[in-house]
C-alpha positions in Angstrom: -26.0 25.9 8.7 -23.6 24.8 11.2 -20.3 25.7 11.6 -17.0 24.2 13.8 -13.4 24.8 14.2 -11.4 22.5 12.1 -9.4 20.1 14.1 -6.5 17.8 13.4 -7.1 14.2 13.4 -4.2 12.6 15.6 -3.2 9.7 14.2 -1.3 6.6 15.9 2.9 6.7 14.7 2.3 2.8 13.6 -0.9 1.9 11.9 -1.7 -1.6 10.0 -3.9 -4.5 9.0 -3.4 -7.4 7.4 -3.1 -5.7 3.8 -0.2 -3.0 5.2 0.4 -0.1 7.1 1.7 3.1 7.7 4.8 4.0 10.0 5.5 7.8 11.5 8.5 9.7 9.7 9.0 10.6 12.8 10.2 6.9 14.0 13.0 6.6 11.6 16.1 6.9 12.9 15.1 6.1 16.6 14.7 2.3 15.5 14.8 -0.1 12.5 11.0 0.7 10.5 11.6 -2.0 8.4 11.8 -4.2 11.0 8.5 -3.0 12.6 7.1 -3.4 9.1 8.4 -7.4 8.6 7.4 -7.8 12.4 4.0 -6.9 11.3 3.5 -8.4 8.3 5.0 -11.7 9.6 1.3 -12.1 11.9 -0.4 -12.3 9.0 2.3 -15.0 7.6 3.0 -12.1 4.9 6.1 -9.8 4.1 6.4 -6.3 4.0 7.0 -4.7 0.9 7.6 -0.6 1.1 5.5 1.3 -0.9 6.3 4.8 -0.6 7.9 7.7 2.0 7.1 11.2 3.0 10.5 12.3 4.0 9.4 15.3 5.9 8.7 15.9 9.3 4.7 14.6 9.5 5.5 12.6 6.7 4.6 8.4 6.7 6.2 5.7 5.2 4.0 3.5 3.7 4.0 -0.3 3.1 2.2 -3.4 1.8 2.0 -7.0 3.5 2.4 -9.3 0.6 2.2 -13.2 -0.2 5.3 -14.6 -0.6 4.4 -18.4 -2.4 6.9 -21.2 -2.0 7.7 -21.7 -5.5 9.0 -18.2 -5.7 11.6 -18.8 -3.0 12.9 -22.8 -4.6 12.6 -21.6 -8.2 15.9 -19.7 -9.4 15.6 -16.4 -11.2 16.2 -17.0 -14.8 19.2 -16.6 -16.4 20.3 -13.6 -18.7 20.3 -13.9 -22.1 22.2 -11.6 -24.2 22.0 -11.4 -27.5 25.9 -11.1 -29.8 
């Protein structure tokens, strides 16, 4: 049996693909990460939707590229009804 040193994987600060990504913690603050996250999203004719955040040094923030369909945007929200 084999054995190795264990090594750290290095791992780029901005990964992503057409279903989302992950950004570096270590990016925030030195530019706008959402930004970088609609930039991205926008190739795939998508918009980023942020999915969670390791707020810790090493930590990533995470986020989905999502459809957004036309309707969604014409159609109003519906109103609130509340009941007297």
């Amino acid at each position: 049996m084999a054995s190795g040193a264990a090594q750290a994987t290095y791992v780029e600060p901005f990964v992503g693909n057409d279903t989302g990504g992950i950004i570096s913690y270590s990016l925030v603050g030195k530019g706008d990460v959402s930004m970088l996250a609609a930039d991205h999203c926008a190739r795939y004719g998508k918009v980023a939707r942020l999915t969670g955040v390791q707020a810790y040094p090493g930590g990533y923030l995470s986020f989905s590229c999502v459809w957004v369909y036309p309707e969604d945007l014409v159609r109003p929200a519906p109103a609130l009804r509340v009941r007297g």
